[in-house]
C-alpha positions as CSV (number, residue, x, y, z in Angstrom):
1,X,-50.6,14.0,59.4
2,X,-47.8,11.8,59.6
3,X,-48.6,9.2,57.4
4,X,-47.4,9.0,53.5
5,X,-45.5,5.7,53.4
6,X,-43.7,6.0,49.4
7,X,-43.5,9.5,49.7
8,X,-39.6,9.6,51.1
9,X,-38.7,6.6,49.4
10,X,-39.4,8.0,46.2
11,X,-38.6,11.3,46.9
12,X,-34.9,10.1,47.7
13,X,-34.5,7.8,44.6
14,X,-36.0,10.8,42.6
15,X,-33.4,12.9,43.9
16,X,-30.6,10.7,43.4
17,X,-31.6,10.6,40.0
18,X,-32.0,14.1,39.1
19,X,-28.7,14.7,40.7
20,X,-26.6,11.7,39.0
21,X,-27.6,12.9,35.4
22,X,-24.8,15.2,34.5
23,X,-22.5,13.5,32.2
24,X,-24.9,12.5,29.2
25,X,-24.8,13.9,25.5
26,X,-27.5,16.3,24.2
27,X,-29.1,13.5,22.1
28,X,-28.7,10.9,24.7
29,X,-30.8,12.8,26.4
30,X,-33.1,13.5,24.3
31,X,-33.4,10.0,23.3
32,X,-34.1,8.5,27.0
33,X,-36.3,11.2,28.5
34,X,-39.6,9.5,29.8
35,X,-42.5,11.6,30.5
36,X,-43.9,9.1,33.3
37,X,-40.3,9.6,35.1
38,X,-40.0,13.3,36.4
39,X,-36.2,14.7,36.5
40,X,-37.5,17.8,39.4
41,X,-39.5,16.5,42.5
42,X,-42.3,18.6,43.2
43,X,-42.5,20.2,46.5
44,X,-45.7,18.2,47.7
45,X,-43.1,15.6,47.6
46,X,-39.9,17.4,48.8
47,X,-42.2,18.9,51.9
48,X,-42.9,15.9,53.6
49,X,-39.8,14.1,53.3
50,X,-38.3,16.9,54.6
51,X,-40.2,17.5,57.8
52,X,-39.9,13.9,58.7
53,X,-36.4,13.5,58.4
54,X,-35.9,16.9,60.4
55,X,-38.6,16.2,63.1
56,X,-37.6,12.3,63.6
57,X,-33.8,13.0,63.9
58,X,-34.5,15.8,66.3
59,X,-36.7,14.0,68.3
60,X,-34.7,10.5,68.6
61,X,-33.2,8.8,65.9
62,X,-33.8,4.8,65.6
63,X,-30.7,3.8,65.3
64,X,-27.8,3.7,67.3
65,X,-24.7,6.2,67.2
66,X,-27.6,8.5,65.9
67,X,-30.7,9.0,68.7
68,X,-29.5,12.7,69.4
69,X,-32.1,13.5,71.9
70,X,-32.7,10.3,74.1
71,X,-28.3,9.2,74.1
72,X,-27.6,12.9,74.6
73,X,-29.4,15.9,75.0
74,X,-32.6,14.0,77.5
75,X,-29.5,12.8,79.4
76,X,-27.4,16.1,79.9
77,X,-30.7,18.0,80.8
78,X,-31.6,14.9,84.0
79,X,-34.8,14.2,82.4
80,X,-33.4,10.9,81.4
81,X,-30.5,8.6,83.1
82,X,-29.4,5.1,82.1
83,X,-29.4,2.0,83.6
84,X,-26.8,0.5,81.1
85,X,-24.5,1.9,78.7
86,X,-23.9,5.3,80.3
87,X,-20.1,5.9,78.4
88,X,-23.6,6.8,75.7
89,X,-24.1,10.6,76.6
90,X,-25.3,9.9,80.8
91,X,-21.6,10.4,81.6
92,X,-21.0,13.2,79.2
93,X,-19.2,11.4,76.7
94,X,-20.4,11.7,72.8
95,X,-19.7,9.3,70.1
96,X,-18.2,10.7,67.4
97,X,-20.9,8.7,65.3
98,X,-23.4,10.9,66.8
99,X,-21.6,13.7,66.2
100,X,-21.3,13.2,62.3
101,X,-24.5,11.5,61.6
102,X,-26.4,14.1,62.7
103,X,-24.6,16.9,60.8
104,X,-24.9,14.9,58.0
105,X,-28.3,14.4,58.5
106,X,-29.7,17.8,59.0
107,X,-28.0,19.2,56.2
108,X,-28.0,16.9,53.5
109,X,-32.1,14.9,54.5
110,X,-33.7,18.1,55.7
111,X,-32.4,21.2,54.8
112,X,-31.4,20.1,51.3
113,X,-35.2,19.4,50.3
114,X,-35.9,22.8,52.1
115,X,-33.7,24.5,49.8
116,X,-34.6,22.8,46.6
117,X,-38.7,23.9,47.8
118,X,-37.5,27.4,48.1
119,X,-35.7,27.7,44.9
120,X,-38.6,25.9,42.9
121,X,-41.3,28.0,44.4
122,X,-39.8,31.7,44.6
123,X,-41.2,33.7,42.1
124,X,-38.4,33.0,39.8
125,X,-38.8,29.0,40.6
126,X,-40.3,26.8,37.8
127,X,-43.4,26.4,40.5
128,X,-44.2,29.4,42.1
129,X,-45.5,29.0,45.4
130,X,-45.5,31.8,48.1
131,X,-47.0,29.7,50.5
132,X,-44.7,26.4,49.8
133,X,-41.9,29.0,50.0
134,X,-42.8,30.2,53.2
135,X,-43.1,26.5,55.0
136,X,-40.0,25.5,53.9
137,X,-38.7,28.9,54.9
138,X,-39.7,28.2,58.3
139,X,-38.4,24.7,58.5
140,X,-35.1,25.5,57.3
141,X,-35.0,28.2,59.8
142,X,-35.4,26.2,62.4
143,X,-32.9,22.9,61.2
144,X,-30.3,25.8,60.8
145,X,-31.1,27.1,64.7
146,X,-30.6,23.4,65.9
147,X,-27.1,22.7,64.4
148,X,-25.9,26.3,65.3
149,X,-27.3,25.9,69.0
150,X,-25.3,22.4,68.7
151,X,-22.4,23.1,67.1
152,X,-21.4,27.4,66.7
153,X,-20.8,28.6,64.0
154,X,-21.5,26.7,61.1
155,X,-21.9,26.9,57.0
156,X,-24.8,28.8,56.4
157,X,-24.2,31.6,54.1
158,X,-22.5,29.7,51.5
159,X,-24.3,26.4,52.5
160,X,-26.8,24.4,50.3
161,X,-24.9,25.4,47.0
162,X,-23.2,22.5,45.8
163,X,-25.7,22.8,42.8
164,X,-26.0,26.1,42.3
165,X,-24.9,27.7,39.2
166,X,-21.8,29.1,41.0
167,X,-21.1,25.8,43.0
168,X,-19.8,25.9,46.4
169,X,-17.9,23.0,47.7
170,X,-16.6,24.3,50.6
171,X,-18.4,26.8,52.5
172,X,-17.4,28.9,55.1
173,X,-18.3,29.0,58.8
174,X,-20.8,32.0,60.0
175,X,-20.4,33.1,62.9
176,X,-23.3,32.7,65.4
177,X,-24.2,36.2,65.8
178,X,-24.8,36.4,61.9
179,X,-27.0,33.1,61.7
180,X,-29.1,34.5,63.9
181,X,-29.3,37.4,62.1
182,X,-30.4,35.8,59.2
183,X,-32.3,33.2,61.0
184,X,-35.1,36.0,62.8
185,X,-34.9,38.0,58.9
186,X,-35.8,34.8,57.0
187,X,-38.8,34.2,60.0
188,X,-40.1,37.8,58.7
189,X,-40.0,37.2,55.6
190,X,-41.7,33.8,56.1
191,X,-44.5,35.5,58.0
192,X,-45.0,37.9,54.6
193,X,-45.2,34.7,51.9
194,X,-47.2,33.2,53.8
195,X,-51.0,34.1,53.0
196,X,-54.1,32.2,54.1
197,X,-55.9,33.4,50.9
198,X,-52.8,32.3,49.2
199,X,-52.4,28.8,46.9
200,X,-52.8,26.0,48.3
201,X,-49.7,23.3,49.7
202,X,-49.8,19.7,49.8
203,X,-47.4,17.1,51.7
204,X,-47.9,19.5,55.1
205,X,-47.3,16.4,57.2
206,X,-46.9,19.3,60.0
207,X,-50.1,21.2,59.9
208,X,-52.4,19.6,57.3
209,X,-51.8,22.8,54.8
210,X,-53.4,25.6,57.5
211,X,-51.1,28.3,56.2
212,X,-52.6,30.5,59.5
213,X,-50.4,27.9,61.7
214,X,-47.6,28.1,59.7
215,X,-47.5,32.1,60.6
216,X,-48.0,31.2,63.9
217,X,-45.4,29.3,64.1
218,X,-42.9,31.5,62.3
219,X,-43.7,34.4,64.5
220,X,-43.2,32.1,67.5
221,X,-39.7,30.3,66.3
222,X,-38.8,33.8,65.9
223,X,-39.7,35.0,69.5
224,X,-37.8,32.1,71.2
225,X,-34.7,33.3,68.5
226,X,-35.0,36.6,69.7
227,X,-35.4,36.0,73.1
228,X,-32.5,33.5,73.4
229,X,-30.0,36.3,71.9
230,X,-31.8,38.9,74.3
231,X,-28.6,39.3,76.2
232,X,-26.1,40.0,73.5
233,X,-28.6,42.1,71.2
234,X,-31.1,43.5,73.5
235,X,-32.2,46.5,71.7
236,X,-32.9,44.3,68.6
237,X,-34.6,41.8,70.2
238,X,-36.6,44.0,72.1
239,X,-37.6,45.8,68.8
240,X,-38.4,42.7,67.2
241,X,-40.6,40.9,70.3
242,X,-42.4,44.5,70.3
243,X,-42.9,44.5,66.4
244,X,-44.6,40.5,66.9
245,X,-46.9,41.1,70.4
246,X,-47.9,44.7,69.0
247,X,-50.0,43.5,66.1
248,X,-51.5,40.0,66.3
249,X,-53.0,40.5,63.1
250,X,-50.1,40.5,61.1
251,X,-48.2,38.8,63.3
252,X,-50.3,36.1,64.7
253,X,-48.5,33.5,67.6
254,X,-49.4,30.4,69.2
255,X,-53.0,30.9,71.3
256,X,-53.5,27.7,72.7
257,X,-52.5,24.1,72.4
258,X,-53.9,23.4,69.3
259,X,-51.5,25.4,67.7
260,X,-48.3,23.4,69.1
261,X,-45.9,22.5,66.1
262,X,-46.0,18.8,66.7
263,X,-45.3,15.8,64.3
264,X,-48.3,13.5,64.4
265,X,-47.1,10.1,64.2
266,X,-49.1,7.0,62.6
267,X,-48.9,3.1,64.0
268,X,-47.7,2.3,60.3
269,X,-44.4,2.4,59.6
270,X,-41.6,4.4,58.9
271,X,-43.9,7.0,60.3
272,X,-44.3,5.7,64.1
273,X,-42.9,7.5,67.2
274,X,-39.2,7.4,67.3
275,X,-39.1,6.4,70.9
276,X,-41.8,3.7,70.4
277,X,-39.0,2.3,67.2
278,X,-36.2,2.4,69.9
279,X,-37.7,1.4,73.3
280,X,-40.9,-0.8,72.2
281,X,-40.3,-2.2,69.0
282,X,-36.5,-2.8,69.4
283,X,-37.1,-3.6,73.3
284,X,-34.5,-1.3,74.1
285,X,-34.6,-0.6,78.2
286,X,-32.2,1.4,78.8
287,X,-33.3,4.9,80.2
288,X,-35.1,5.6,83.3
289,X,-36.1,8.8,85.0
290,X,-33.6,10.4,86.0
291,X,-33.9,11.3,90.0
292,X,-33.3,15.3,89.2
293,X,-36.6,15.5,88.0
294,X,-39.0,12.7,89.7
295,X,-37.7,14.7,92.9
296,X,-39.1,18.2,91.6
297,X,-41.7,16.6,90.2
298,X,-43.2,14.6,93.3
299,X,-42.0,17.8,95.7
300,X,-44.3,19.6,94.1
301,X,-46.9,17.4,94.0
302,X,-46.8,17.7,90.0
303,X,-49.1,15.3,88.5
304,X,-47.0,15.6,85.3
305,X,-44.7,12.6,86.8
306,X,-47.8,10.3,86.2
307,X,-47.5,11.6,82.2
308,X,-43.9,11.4,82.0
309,X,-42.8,8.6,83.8
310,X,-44.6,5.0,84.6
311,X,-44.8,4.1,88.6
312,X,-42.5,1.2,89.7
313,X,-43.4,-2.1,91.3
314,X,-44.5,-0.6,94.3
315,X,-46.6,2.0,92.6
316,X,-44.4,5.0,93.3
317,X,-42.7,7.0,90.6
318,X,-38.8,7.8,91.3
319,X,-35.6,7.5,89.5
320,X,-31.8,7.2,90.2
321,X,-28.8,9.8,89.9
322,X,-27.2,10.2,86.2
323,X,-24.1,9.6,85.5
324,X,-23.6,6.1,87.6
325,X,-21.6,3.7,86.3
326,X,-23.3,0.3,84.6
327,X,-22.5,-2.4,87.7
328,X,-24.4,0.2,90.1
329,X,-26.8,1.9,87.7
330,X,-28.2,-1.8,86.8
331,X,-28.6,-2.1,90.5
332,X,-31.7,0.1,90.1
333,X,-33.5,-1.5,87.5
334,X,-36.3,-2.6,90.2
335,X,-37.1,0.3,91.8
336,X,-36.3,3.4,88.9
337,X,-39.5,4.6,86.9
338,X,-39.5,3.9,83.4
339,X,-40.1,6.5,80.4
340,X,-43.8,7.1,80.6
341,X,-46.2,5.1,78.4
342,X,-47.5,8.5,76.8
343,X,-44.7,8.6,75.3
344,X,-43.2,5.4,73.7
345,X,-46.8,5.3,72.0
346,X,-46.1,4.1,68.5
347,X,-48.4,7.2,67.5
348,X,-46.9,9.6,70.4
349,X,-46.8,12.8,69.0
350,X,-43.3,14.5,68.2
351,X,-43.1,18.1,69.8
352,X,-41.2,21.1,68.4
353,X,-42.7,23.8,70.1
354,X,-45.8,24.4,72.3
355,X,-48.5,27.0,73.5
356,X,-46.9,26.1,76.8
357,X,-43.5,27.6,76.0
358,X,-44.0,30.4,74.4
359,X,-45.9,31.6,77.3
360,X,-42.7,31.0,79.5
361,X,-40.3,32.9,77.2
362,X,-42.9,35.6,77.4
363,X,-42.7,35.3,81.1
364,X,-39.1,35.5,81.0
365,X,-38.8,38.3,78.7
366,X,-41.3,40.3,80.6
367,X,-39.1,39.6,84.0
368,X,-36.3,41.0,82.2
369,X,-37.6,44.1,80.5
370,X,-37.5,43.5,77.3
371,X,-41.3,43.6,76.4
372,X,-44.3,44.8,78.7
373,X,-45.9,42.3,80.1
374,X,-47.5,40.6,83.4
375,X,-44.9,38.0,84.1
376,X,-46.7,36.4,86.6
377,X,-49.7,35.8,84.1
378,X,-47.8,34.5,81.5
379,X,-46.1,32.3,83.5
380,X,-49.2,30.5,84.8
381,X,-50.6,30.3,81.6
382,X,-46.9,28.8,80.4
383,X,-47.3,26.0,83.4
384,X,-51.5,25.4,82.9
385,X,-51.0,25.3,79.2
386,X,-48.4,21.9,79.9
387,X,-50.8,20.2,82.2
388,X,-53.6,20.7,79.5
389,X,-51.2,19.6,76.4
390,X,-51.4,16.5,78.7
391,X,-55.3,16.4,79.7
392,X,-54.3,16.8,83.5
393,X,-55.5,19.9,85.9
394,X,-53.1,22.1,87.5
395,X,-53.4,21.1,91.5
396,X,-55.0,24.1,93.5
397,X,-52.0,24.6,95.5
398,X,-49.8,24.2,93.0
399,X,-48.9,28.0,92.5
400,X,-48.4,28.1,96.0
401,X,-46.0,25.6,96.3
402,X,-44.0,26.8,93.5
403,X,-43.4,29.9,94.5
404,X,-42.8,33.7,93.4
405,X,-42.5,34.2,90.1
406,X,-38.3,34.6,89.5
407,X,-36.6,34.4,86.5
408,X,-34.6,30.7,87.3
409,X,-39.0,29.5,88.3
410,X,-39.4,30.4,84.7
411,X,-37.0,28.9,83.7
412,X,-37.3,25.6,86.1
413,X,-40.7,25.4,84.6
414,X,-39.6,25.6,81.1
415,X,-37.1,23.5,82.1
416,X,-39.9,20.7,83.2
417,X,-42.4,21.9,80.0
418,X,-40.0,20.5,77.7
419,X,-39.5,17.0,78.7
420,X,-39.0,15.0,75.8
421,X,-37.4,18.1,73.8
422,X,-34.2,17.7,75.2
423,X,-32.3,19.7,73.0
424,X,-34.3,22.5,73.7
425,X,-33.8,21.7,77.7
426,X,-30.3,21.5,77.0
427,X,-29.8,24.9,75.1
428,X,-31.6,26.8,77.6
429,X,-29.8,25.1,80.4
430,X,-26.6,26.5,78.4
431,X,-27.9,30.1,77.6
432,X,-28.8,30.8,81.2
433,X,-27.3,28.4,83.9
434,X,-31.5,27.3,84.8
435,X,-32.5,25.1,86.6
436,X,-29.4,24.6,88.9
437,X,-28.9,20.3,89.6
438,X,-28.1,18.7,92.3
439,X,-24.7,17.6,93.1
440,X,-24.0,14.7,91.2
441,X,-23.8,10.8,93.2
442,X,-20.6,10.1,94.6
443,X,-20.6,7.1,92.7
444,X,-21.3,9.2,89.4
445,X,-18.1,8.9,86.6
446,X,-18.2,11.6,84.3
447,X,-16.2,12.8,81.4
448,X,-15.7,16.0,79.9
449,X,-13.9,16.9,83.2
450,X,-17.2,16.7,85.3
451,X,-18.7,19.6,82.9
452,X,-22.3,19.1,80.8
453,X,-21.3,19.3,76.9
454,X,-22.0,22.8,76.2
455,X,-21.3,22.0,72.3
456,X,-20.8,19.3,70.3
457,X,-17.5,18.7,68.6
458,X,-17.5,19.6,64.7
459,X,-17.0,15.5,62.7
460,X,-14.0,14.6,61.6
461,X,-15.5,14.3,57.9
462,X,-15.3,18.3,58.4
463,X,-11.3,18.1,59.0
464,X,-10.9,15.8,55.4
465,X,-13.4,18.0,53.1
466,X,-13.7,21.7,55.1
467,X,-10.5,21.8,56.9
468,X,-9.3,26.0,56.0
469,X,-13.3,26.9,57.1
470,X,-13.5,24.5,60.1
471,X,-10.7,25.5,61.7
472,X,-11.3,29.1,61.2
473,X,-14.9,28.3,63.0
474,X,-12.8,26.6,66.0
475,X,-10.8,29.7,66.1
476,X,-13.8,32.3,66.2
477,X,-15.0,30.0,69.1
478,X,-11.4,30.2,71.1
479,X,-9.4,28.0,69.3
480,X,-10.5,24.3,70.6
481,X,-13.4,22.1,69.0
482,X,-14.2,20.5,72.0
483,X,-17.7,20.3,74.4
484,X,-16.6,22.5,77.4
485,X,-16.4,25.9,75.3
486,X,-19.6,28.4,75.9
487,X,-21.5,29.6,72.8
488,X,-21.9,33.2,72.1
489,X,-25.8,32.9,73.9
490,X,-24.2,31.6,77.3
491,X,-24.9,34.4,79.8
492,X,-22.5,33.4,82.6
């Protein structure tokens, strides 16, 4: 549960201190050490300050120049559009705010406290914790697949060591190919640590210290991995995806809802709903559904639209085209839906990965080969497992009216399933070119020459401390840091 209140507070003044004391005398320290004040943070501490800062800047961000998913990726993917303000990621423009904040944020708040846990309790750690080892192992898999689905390449084999024996200061750039790598290795060896007859964790604000989940959820982060690189390394991933579905025993995955790696929020602050922070209390009122979807949504008589969207003053549920400018975008205020009440709930849960999609990368991989497989059944129980994650039935013709089972359905429905994980949508969108939009409002004013970001820029703070290694990223990328070029994923 989401609900320690000190915990981050003192977790970060903890490790300011431990990292500020490096210039005292022997005896001075001696001579000031206080037993009541510890120097190392313990993990149960590290954990949850961890997952929060990870899971709430992923999932929105309360402040502006930092709400990554509702001012960029929910935009880009037409989930969301904006009624105001759309130079803010609906007319894909990013700030370079964003841009740095949230670098700086997943790897300095999250994956910093990941890295300490790991260190502290490996086997050579002062706290020896297989099972703390393999959380963290898991969570700082998945930061590091975020900001290298984001970004490229990025620091990751030299990252995190600024206090390391060895310091590094500047790190180079991996290229994406070799972060997965090490990404879907690390997920493995997650898998191993973690033991349900093994010690016991505190500070899982995640999964309340069920170490079964945790394996579950490494084993399914490491199917959407493999199946997201399927294209450019299909003989591993196949290996891989074979390895995981032929032995559920040691390989357990997610087998229903209850299983969903999901931040449970509280009504008691800092640890409310993200969204609830930005568009309840701060009255913010500036996204409605974007038209894209309520369209799909009410042509297929999908009764998610009720969930995801609240009706308008005559009761129906639509939205208007992204990318408008503010004078005619405003103009719809009266008639566009706005974000569901499900899900500005100041205890609305914040999703990293469901029952729901794992079931449709299953699909997806089946339709392509790469594991054996009824597509058609794993792609109904993809789309019934979202209706249920929202207490709603799937309609009795709805299977009908969707359609046979292709690879862009799959990936339509995915595409629909992860509303409210908009950087999820967005990196699929990327990958595979699914679900294909609309043409954009003739009205619509878009940057980026009319093209959906397919990166984001690295910061300038990269440029003044990492310039030799960023530029050497932007060269294995073709040679330009900018939002239009395709990451090594990108089928087409």
């Amino acid at each position: 549960m989401k609900k320690y209140i000190n915990i981050k507070t003192f977790a970060s003044l903890a490790l300011v201190g431990a990292l500020s004391i490096t210039s005292c005398t022997k005896d001075f320290d001696e001579l000031n050490t206080n037993p009541n004040s510890p120097t190392q943070i313990g993990a149960q501490y590290l954990l949850p300050s961890g997952i929060e800062s990870s899971v709430d800047r992923y999932w929105g961000g309360r402040a502006r120049f930092e709400r990554l998913n509702i001012d960029a990726a929910e935009l880009y993917v037409q989930h969301f559009t904006r009624n105001i303000y759309s130079n803010e990621g609906d007319n894909f423009s990013v700030s370079p705010a964003l841009v740095a904040n949230n670098w700086k944020s997943f790897y300095n708040d999250a994956l910093l406290n990941f890295q300490r846990i790991i260190i502290q309790a490996g086997p050579n750690g002062t706290q020896p914790n297989a099972n703390y080892e393999g959380v963290a192992l898991v969570m700082r898999s998945w930061v590091f697949s975020l900001l290298t689905d984001m970004y490229g390449p990025i620091p990751y084999t030299e990252a995190l060591a600024g206090t390391s024996e060895t310091p590094i200061y500047k790190p180079a750039y991996d290229p994406m190919e070799k972060v997965y790598a090490g990404l879907l290795n690390d997920l493995k060896i997650a898998n191993e640590k973690l033991s349900v007859s093994g010690p016991a964790i505190a500070g899982d604000i995640l999964y309340a210290g069920n170490i079964l989940k945790w394996k579950k959820f490494a084993n399914s982060l490491r199917l959407r991995l493999a199946n997201r690189q399927a294209a450019k390394k299909p003989a591993e991933s196949k290996a891989i995806m074979a390895e995981i579905l032929g032995d559920a025993t040691k390989y357990p995955i997610f087998t229903s809802n209850a299983d969903n790696a999901a931040l449970q929020t509280t009504s008691v602050l800092p640890s409310n709903n993200e969204w609830n922070q930005v568009m309840v209390q701060d009255g913010r009122t500036d996204w409605n559904i974007s038209s894209t979807l309520a369209d799909k949504l009410n042509a297929l008589g999908d009764s998610r639209i009720t969930v995801y969207a609240n009706p308008n003053k005559d009761g129906k549920y639509q939205g208007h085209s992204n990318g408008l400018p503010d004078a005619i975008a405003t103009s719809y205020l009266a008639t566009s839906s706005t974000i569901g009440s499900y899900f500005v709930k100041v205890d609305a849960p914040e999703v990293i990965m469901t029952y729901s999609e794992l079931n449709l990368i299953l699909a997806e991989a089946a339709l392509d080969g790469d594991i054996t497989g009824d597509a058609k059944a794993y792609f109904e129980k993809g789309v019934t497992a979202s209706f249920t994650q929202y207490g709603l039935t799937v309609p009795g013709d709805y299977f009908t009216k969707v359609g046979a089972v292709t690879r862009e359905k799959v990936l339509e429905q995915k595409w629909i399933a992860l509303f409210g994980q908009g950087i999820e949508a967005w990196i699929e969108k990327r990958r595979t070119g699914f679900p294909k939009f609309p043409a954009f409002d003739s009205r619509a004013v878009l940057d980026n020459d009319g093209i959906m970001p397919t990166r984001f820029p690295y910061p300038n703070s990269e440029y003044s401390l990492n310039q030799t290694n960023v530029e050497a990223a932007v060269g294995l990328i073709g040679g330009t840091n900018d939002m239009k070029t395709k990451l090594w994923w990108a089928e087409n």
